[in-house]
N, C-alpha and C positions, 0 to 999 in steps of 0.2 A: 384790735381797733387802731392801725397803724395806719393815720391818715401820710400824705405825702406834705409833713411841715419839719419846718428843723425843731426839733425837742428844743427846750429854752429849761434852764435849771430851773429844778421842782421849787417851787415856792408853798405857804403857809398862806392858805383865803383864810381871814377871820371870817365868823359868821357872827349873827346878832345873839347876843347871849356869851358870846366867847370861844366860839366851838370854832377850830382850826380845823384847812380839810388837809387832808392827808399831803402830803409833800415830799416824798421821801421817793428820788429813784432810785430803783433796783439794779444794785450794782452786780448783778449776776448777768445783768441784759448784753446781749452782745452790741457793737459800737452802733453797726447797722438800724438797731431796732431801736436805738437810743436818739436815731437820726431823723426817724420817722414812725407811723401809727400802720398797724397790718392787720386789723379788725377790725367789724363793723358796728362793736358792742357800743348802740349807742338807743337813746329812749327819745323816740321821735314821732310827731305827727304824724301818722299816715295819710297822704292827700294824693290816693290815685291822678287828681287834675293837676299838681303838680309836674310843673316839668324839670325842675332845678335838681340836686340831687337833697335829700331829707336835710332836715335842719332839728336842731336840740331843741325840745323844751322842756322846762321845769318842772312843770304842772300837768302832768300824767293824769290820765282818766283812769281814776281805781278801778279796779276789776275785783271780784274776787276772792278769798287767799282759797287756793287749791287746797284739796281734802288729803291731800298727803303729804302736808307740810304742817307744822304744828302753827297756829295763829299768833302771830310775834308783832308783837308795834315797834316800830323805829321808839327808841329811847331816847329821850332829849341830854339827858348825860354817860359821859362813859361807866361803863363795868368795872368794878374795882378791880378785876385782874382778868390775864389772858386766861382761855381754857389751861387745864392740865394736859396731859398727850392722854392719850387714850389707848388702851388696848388694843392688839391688832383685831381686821377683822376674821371672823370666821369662818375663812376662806381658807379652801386646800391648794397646794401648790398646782399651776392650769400643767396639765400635758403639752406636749407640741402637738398642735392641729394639723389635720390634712391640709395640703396645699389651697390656694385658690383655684378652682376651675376660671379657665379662660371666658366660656360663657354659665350661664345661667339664669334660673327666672326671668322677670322681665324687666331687669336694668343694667344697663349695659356695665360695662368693665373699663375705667381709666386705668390704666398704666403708667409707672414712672414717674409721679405726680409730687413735685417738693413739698413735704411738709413739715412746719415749724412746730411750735411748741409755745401755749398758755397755759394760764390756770388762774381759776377760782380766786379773788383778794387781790393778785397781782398789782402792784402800780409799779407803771416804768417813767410816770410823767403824770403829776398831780397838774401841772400849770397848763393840759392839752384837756380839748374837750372829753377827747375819749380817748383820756391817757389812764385809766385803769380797768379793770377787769371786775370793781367791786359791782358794776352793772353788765348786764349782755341785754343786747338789741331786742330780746325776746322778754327779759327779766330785770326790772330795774331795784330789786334785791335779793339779785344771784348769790351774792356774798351770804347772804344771812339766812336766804333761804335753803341754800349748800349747807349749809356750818350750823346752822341755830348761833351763831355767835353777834353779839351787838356788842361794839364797844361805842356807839356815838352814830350820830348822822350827819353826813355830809350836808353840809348847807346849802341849798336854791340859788347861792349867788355864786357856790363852786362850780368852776369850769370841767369839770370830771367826773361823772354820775350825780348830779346835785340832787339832795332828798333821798339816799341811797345810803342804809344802815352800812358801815364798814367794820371791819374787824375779825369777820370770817377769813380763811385762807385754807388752801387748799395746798398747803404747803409746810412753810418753817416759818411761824410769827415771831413777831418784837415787835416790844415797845406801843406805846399808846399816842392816841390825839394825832400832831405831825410826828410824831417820831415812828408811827405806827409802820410794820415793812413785811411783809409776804415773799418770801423765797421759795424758788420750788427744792424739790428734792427727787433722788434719785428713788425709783420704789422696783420693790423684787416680788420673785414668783411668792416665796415662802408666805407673803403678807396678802396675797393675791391683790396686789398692788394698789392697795390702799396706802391712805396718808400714813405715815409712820410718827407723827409729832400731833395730831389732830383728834379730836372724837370722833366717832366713826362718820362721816356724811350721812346727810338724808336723802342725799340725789347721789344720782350716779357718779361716781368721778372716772369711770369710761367719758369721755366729751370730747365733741371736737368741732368747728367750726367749718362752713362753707362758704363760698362767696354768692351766697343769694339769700338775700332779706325779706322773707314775701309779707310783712306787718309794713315794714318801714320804708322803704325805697319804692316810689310812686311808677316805676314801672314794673315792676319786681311785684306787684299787690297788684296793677291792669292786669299782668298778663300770667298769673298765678296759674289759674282754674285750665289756662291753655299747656302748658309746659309742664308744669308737676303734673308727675304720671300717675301718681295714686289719689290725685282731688277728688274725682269724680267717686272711689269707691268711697271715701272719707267718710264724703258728701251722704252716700248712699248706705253705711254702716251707723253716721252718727242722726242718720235723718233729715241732717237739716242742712241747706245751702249753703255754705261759711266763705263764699267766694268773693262777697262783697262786705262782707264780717271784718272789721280793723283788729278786733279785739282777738282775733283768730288766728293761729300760723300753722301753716302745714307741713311748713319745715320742721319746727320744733317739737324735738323727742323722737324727730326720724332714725333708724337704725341705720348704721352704715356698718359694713362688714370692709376690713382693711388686711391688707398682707404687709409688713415689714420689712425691713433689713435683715431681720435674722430670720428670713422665709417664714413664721407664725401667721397665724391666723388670730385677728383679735377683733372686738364685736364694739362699736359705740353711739351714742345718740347724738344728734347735733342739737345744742344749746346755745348759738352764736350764729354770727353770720361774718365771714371775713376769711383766710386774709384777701384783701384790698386796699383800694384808699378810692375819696372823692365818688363818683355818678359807675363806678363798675361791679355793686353789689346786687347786681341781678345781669350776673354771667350765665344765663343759662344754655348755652351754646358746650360751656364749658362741665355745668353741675349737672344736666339732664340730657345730653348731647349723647349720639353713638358712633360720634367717629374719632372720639380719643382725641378731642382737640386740648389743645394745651388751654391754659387760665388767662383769660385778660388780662389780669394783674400780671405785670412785669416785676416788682419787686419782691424783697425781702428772702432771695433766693440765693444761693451759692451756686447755683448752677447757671451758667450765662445763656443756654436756651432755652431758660422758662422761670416767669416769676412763680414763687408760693404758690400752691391750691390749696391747701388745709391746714390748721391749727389744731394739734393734739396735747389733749390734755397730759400730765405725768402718769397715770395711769397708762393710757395709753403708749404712750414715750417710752416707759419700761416693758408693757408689755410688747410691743414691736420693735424692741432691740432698737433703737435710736442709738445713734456713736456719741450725741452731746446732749445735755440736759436742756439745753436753751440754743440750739444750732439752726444750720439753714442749709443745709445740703443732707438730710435724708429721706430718701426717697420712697413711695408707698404705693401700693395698689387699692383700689375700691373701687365699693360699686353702692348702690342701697339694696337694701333686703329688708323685708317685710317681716314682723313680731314673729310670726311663727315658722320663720326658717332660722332664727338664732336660737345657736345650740347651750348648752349650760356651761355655764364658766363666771366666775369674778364678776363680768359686767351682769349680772343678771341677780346679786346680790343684793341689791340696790337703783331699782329702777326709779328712773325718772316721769312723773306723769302728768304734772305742773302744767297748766296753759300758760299763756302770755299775761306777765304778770308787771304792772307800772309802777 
């Protein structure tokens, strides 16, 4: 959720009651991402008639809690302690996978594509709208519905997931209230690249973001049913028309199948929308495209000709051989693939299957 503003140092919102929101940047963030926002993890109105790009607001229309999440109310005070770590999971170490074929099914193949690196709990900038990652554009209690973990709620008048249980992390936690910080970490085959400091998640921690928001960005939601290639069957397996549906997203829990730097083959869902910044979260030129065009978004890239396309989670990061935990120059191949052309491995441990949730 890297918009294009200068980060201004983390600050402590009190809230009514006492409750400070998180404020602690992540000194793991490299200078670049400290400069600026490269996500779109943000809970927003959907107003197809809109022409501006989405704006925050506070007051989410409830939805639901999805049947594969256990039912958890934001807690008005913190947990007396962080989780314990948890065991790893009960995953076998993956093989190396056959390569990527150049074509296949029916989605096309980007190449060469820069991608960074988020996760789960993250805050790089409490004092920015969508300077944490306790919320995604799809889920405005990613953190808690990831983690089962509440340590407190962000308060309605915080600038950064306001109303958003915090204290989940999909990483290495410390400390509570403002002091509270999410670091990622490095994760191996032998763990099948699960959190190594965490309880085991309830969602997948294969994740990764794209740049096209089809809930929240009001052209991105007009022209959904047109560009996304598998609406129509969606449409056509769940019954029901969801193309004018706000409460809907057809991006999210989509499969992407990825090749790496260290030649692997590794399998993820998209749970975000980003990296971007500003009115370019419905690049679909770029996310649904078959001529390998590079990404709108110019930034957040180490490579001078091409900004970011993707956000991968630590899972994913270790599973495709990434050279930096938190970097901006490596490079990946995808494409999307459909539930039943992913084959068994780690991401399949822990599936995701959550709607859009406020």
């Amino acid at each position: 959720m890297k918009h294009l503003f200068t980060a201004l140092i983390a600050v402590a919102l009190l809230a009514f009651g006492g409750l400070a929101t998180i404020s602690a940047v992540q000194s793991s963030h490299k200078s670049s991402y400290q400069a600026d926002e490269r996500d779109s993890s943000t809970r927003t109105s959907p107003s197809p008639s809109a022409s501006s790009a989405p704006q925050r607001i506070s007051t989410p229309t409830p939805t639901p809690t999805p049947s594969n999440v256990p039912a958890a109310t934001p807690s008005s005070a913190p947990a007396p302690a962080a989780p314990a770590p948890a065991a790893t999971a009960a995953s076998a170490p993956v093989a190396a996978p056959a390569p990527l074929p150049a074509t296949g099914g029916n989605y096309p193949l980007h190449t060469n594509i820069v991608s960074t690196s988020f996760w789960v709990g993250e805050i790089f900038n409490a004092s920015l709208s969508d300077g944490s990652q306790v919320c995604s554009t799809f889920n405005g209690q990613w953190a808690l519905q990831h983690t089962g973990v509440n340590l407190g709620t962000t308060p309605a008048s915080a600038s950064g997931c306001p109303g958003s249980p915090y204290g989940g992390c999909d990483g290495v936690s410390s400390g509570t209230g403002t002091s509270f910080q999410c670091a990622t970490e490095k994760r191996v085959a032998s763990n099948g690249y699960f959190p190594l400091h965490q309880p085991k998640p309830l969602q997948n921690p294969f994740y990764l973001d794209l740049p096209y928001d089809d809930v929240n960005d009001s052209v991105a939601f007009a022209e959904r049913c047109k560009v996304i290639p598998w609406a129509a069957a969606d449409n056509a397996a769940t019954g029901v028309n969801h193309c004018a549906d706000s409460s809907y997203s057809y991006m999210k829990n989509a499969w992407v199948q990825i090749t790496g730097p260290n030649g692997g083959v590794c399998y993820g869902q998209v749970e975000d929308a980003g990296p971007s910044s500003g009115s370019l979260y419905h690049d679909s030129a770029y996310v649904f495209g078959a001529n390998n065009a590079r990404p709108a978004n110019k930034q957040f890239s180490g490579d001078p000709s091409q900004g970011a396309g993707m956000d991968a989670s630590p899972a994913l990061n270790g599973c495709l051989g990434f050279a930096e935990l938190n970097g901006d120059n490596d490079h990946v191949s995808w494409r999307f693939v459909d539930r039943a052309s992913v084959p068994a491995g780690p991401w399949l441990t822990v599936v995701t299957t959550a709607g859009v949730t406020n």
